[in-house]
C-alpha atoms as a printed R data frame, in Angstrom:
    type eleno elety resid chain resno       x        y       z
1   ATOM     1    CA   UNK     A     1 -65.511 -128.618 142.792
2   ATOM     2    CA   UNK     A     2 -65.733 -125.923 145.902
3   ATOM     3    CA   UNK     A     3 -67.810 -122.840 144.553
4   ATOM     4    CA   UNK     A     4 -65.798 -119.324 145.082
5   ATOM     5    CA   UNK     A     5 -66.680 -117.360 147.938
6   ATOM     6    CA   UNK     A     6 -66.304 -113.493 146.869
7   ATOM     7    CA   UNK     A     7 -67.062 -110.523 149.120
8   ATOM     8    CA   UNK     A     8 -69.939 -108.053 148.387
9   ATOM     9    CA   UNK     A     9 -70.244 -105.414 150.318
10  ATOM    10    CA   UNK     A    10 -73.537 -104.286 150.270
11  ATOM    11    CA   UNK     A    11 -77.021 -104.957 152.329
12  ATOM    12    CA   UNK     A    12 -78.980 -105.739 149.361
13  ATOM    13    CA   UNK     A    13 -78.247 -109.485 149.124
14  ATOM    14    CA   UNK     A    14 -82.291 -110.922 149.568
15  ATOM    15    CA   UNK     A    15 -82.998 -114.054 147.905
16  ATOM    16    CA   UNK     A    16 -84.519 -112.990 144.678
17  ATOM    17    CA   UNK     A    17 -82.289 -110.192 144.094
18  ATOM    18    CA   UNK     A    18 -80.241 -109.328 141.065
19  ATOM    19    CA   UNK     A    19 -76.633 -107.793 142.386
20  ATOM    20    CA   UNK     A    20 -73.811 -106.635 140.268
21  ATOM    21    CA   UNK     A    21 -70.496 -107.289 141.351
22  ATOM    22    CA   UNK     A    22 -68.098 -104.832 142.128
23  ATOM    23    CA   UNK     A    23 -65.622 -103.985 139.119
24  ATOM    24    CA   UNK     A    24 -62.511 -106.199 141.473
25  ATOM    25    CA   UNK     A    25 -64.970 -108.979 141.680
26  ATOM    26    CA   UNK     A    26 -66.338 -109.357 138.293
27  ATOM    27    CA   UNK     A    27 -62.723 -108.779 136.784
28  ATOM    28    CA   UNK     A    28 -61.658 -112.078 139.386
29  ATOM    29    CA   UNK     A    29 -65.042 -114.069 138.037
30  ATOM    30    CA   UNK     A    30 -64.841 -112.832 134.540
31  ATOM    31    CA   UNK     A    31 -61.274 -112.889 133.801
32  ATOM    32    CA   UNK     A    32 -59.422 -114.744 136.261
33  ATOM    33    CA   UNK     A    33 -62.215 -117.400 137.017
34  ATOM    34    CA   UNK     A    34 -63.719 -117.034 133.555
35  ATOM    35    CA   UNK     A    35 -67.242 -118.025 134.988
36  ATOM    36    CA   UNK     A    36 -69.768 -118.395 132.653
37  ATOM    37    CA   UNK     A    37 -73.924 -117.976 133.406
38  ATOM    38    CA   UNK     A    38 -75.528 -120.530 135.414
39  ATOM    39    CA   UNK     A    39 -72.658 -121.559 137.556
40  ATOM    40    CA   UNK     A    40 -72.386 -121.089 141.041
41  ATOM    41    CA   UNK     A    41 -71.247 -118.570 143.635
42  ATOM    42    CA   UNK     A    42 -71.349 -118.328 147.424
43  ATOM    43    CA   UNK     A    43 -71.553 -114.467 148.299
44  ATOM    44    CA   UNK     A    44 -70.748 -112.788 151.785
45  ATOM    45    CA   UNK     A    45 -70.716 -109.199 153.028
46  ATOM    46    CA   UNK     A    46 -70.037 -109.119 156.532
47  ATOM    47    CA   UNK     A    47 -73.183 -109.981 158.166
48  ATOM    48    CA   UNK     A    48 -72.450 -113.623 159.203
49  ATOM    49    CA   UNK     A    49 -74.404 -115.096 156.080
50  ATOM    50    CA   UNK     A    50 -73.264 -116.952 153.493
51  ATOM    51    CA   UNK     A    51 -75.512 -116.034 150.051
52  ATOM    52    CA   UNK     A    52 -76.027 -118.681 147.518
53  ATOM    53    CA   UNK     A    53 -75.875 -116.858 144.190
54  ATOM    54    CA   UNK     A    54 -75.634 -118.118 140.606
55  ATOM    55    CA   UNK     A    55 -74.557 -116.192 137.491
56  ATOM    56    CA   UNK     A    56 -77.149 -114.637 134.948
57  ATOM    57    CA   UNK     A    57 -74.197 -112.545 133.255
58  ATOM    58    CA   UNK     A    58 -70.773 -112.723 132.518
59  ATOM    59    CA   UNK     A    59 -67.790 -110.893 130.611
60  ATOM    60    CA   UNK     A    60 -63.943 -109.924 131.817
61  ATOM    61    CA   UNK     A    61 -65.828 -106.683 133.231
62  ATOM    62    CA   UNK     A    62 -68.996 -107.200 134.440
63  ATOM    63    CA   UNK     A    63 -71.088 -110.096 136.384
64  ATOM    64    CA   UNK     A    64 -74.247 -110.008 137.055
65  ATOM    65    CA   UNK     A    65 -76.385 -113.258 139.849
66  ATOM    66    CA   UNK     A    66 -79.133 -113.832 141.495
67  ATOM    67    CA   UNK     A    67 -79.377 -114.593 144.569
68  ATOM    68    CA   UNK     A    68 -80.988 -118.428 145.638
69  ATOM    69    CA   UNK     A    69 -80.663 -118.515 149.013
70  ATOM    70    CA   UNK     A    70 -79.059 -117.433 152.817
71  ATOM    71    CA   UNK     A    71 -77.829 -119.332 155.003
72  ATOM    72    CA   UNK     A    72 -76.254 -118.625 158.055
73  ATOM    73    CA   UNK     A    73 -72.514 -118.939 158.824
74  ATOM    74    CA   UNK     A    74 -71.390 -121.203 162.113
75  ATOM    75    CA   UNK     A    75 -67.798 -120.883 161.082
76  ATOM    76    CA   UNK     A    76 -67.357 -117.871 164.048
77  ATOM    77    CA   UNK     A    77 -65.555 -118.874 167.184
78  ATOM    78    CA   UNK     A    78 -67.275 -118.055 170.602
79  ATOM    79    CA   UNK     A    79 -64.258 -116.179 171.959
80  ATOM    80    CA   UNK     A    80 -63.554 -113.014 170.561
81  ATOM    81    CA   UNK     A    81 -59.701 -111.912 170.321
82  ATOM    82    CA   UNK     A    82 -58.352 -108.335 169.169
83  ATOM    83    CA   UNK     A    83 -55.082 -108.430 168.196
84  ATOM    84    CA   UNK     A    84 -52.838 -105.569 168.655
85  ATOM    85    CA   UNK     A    85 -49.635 -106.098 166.754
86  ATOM    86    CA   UNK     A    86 -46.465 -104.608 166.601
87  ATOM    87    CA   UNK     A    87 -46.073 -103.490 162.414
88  ATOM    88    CA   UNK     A    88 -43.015 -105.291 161.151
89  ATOM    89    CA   UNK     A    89 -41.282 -104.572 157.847
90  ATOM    90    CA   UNK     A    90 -42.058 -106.539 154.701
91  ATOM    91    CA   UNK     A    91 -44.786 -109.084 154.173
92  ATOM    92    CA   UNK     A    92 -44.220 -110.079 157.515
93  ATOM    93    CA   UNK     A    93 -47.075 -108.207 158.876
94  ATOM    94    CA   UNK     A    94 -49.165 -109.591 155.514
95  ATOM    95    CA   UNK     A    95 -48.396 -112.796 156.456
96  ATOM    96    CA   UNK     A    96 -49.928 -112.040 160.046
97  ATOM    97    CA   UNK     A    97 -53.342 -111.027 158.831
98  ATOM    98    CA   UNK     A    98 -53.928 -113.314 157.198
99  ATOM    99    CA   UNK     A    99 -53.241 -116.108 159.296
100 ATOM   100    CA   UNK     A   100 -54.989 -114.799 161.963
101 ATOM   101    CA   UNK     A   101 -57.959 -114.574 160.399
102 ATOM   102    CA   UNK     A   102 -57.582 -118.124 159.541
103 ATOM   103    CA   UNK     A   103 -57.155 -118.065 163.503
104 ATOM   104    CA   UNK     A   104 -60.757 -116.750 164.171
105 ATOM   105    CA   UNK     A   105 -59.021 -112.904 165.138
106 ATOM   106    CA   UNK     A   106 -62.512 -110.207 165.008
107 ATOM   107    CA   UNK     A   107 -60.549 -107.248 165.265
108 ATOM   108    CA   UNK     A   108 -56.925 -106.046 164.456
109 ATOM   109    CA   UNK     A   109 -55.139 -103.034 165.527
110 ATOM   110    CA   UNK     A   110 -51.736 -102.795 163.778
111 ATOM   111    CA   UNK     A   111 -49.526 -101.014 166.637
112 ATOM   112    CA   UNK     A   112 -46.595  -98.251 165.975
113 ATOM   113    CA   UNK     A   113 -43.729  -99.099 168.887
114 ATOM   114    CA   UNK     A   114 -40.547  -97.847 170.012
115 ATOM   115    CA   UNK     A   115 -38.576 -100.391 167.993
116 ATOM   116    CA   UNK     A   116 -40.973 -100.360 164.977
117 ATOM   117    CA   UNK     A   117 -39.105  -99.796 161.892
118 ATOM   118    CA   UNK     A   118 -41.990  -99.192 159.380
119 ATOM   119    CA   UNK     A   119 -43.005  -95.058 158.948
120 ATOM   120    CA   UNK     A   120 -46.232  -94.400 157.693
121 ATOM   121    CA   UNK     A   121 -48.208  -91.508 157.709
122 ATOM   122    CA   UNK     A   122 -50.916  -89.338 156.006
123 ATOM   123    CA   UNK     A   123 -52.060  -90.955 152.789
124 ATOM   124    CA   UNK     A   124 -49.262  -93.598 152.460
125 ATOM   125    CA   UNK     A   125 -50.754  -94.714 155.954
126 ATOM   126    CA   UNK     A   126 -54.122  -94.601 155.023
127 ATOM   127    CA   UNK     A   127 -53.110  -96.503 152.020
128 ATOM   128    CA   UNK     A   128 -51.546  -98.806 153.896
129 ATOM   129    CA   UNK     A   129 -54.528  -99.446 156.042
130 ATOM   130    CA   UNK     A   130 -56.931  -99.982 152.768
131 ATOM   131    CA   UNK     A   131 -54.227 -103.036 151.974
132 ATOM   132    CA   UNK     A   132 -54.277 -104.422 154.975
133 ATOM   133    CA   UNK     A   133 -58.447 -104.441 154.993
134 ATOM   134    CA   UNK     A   134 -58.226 -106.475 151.346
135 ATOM   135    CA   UNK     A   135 -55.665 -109.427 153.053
136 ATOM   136    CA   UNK     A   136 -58.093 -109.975 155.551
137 ATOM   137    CA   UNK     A   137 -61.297 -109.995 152.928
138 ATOM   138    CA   UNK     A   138 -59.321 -112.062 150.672
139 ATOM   139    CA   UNK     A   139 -58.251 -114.459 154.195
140 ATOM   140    CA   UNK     A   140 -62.137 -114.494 154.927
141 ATOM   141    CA   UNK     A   141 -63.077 -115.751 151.239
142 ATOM   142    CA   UNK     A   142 -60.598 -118.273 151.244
143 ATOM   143    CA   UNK     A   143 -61.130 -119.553 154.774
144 ATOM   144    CA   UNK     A   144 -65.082 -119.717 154.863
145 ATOM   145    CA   UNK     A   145 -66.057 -116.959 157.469
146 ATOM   146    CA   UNK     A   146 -68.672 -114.720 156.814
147 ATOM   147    CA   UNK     A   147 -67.656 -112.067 159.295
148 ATOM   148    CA   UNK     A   148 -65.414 -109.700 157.990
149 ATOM   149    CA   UNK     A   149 -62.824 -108.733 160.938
150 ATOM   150    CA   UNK     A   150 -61.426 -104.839 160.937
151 ATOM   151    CA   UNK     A   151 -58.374 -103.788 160.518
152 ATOM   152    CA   UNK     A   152 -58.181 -100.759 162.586
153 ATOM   153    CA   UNK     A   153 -56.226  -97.391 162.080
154 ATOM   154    CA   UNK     A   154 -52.490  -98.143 163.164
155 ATOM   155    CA   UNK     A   155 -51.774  -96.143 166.465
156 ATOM   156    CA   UNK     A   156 -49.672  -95.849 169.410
157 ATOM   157    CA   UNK     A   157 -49.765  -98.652 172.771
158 ATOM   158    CA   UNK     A   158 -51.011  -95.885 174.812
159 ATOM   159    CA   UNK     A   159 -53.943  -94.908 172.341
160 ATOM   160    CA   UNK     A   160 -54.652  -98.791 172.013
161 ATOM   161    CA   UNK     A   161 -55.255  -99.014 175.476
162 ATOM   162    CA   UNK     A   162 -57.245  -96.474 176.490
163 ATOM   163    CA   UNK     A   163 -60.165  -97.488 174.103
164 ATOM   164    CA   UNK     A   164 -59.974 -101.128 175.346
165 ATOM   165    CA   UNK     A   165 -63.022 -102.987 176.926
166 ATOM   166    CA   UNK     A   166 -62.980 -105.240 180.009
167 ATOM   167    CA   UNK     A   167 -61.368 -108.480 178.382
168 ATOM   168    CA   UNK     A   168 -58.691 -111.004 179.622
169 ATOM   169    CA   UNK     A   169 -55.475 -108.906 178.126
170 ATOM   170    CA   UNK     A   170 -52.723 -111.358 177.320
171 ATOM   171    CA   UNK     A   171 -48.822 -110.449 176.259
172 ATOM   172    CA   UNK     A   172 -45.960 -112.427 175.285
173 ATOM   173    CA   UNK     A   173 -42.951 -113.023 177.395
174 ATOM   174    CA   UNK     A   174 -40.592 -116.031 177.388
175 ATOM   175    CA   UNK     A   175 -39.519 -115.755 181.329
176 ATOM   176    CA   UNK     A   176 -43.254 -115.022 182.387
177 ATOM   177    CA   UNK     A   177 -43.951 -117.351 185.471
178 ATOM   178    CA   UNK     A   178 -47.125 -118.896 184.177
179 ATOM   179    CA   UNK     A   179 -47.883 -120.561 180.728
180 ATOM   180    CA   UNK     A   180 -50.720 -118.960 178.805
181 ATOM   181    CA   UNK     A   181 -52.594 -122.517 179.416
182 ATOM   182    CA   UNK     A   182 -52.882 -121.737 183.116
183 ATOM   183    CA   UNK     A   183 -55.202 -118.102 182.360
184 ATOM   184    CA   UNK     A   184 -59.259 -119.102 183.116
185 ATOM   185    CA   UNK     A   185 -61.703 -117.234 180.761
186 ATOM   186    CA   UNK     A   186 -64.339 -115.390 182.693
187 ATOM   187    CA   UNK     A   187 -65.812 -113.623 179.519
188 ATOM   188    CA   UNK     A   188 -65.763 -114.379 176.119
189 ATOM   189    CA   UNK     A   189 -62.761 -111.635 175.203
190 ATOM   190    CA   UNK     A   190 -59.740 -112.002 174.662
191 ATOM   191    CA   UNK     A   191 -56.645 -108.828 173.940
192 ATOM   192    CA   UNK     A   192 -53.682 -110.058 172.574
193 ATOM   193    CA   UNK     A   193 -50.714 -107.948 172.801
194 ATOM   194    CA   UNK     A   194 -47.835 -109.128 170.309
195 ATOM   195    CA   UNK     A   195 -44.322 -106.885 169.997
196 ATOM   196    CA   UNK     A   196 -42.452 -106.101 166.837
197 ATOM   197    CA   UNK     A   197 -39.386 -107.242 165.510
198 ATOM   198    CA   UNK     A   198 -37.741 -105.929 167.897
199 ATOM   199    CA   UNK     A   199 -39.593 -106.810 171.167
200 ATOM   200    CA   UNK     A   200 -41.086 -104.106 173.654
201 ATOM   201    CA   UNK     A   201 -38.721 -101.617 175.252
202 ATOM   202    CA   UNK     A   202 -39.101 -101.423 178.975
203 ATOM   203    CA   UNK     A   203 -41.357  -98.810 179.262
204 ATOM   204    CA   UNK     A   204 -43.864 -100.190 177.245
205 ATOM   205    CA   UNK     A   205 -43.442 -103.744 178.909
206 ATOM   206    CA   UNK     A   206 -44.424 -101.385 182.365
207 ATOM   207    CA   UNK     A   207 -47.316  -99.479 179.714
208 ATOM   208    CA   UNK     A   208 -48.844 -102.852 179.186
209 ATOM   209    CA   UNK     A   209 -48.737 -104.196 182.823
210 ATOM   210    CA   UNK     A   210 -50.205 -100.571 184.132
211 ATOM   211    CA   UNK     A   211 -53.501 -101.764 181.565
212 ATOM   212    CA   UNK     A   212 -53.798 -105.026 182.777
213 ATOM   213    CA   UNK     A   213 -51.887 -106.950 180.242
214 ATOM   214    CA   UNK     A   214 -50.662 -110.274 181.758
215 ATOM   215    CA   UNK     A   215 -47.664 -111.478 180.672
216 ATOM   216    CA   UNK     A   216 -47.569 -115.319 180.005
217 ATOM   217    CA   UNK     A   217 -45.165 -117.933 177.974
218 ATOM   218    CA   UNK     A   218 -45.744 -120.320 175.229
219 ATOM   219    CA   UNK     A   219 -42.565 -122.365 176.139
220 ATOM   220    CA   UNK     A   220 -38.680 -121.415 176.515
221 ATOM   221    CA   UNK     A   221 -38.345 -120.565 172.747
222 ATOM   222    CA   UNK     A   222 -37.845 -116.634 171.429
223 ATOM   223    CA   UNK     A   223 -40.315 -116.208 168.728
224 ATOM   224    CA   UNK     A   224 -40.167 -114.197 165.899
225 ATOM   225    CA   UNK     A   225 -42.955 -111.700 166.330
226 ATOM   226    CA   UNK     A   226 -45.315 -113.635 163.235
227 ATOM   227    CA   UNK     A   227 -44.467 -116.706 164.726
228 ATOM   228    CA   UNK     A   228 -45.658 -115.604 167.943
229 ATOM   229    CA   UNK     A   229 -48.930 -114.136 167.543
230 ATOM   230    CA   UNK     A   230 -50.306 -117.498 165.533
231 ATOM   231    CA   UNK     A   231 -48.698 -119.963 167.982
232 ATOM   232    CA   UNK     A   232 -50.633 -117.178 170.778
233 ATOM   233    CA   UNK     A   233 -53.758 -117.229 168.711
234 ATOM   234    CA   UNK     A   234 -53.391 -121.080 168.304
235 ATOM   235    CA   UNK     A   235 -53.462 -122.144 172.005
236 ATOM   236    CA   UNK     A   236 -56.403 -119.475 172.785
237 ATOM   237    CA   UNK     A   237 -58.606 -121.230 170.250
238 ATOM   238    CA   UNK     A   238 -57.668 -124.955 171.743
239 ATOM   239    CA   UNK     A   239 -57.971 -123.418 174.933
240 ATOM   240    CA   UNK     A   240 -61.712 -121.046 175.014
241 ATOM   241    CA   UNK     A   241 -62.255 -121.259 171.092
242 ATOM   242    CA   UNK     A   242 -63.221 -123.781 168.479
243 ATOM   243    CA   UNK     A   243 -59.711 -125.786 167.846
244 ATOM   244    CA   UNK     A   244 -60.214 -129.402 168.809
């Protein structure tokens, strides 16, 4: 039986340590789980460490475990991709996050575009953002990975790029002259630029090659903009990452 792998975020996870889950995590070990004391837990909060943990305590609102042991994590790729995508209506951009992170993605920067149709601002955006932060914890519990990627606040192209590092910057674009499997890799770094539902209007398509974003093609299909960035994130990881 695989042992569940629940975020804690907190520093204090030292072999020898008695932690109390958060009030989410108990109530999904308590209630949903309904662990009882002495069984087993695998623990993570970020810092690429996997914490071995079993339970002294346990009721629907509280869970209390000791930590047995850290290991370390080697379920990281060695290229690092930020994803800036286009926010699409629905669960579409959901279903993005989470498969990315499934991907190997270390940072994600949901993007507000000409043809974006989703409106968020103040509170409902910061909401928003808090949501988007859980998929990807719950992704990283699920898929094994130890190292929690962010989901950063949603802004413009324009602010994107101006607080990019040096990286190879890749964009989508069905009539590009090169596939993406002809780009080399001279530093572990990858930017992915992915459009919305509605694809990039010209302007932005000249934004993105002013910042060094290469436009390359996948094959002679239109994909839908979720489709697009996990077939994208799929060839980078065959290609400089960890895919065999």
């Amino acid at each position: 039986m695989r042992i569940p792998r629940i975020y804690h975020p907190a520093s204090d996870l030292t072999p020898g340590s008695s932690v109390s889950l958060s009030e989410e995590a108990a109530s999904h070990v308590g209630r949903v789980l309904r662990m009882e004391a002495d069984q087993q837990l695998e623990l993570f909060n970020g810092d690429g460490y996997n914490y071995q943990a079993r339970i002294t305590s346990s009721s629907k609102r509280a869970v209390e475990v000791i930590i047995e042991e850290k290991q370390p994590n080697p379920s990281e790729s060695p290229v690092a991709v930020h994803l800036g995508q286009g926010i699409s209506r629905g669960d579409r951009m959901d279903f993005v996050l989470q498969k990315s992170v499934e991907l190997g993605v270390t940072d994600i920067t949901p993007l507000f575009t000409e043809r974006c149709g989703v409106k968020l601002t103040g509170e409902r955006l910061e909401k928003k953002q808090q949501q988007w932060q859980k998929i990807v914890i719950a992704a990283c519990e699920q898929s094994g990975r130890s190292q929690v990627p962010v989901v950063h606040k949603p802004v413009v192209m324009a602010a994107w790029f101006s607080d990019l590092a040096p990286a190879l910057r890749l964009t989508l674009d069905p009539y590009a002259d090169k596939p993406l499997r002809e780009q080399q890799l001279t530093q572990q770094r990858v930017q992915l630029l992915i459009g919305p539902e509605g694809g990039f209007s010209d302007t932005e398509i000249a934004l993105a090659a002013e910042h060094g974003f290469l436009p390359v093609r996948l094959g002679p299909r239109v994909l839908r903009t979720e489709t697009a960035a996990l077939a994208a994130l799929t060839v980078i990881q065959y290609q400089f990452g960890d895919l065999a």
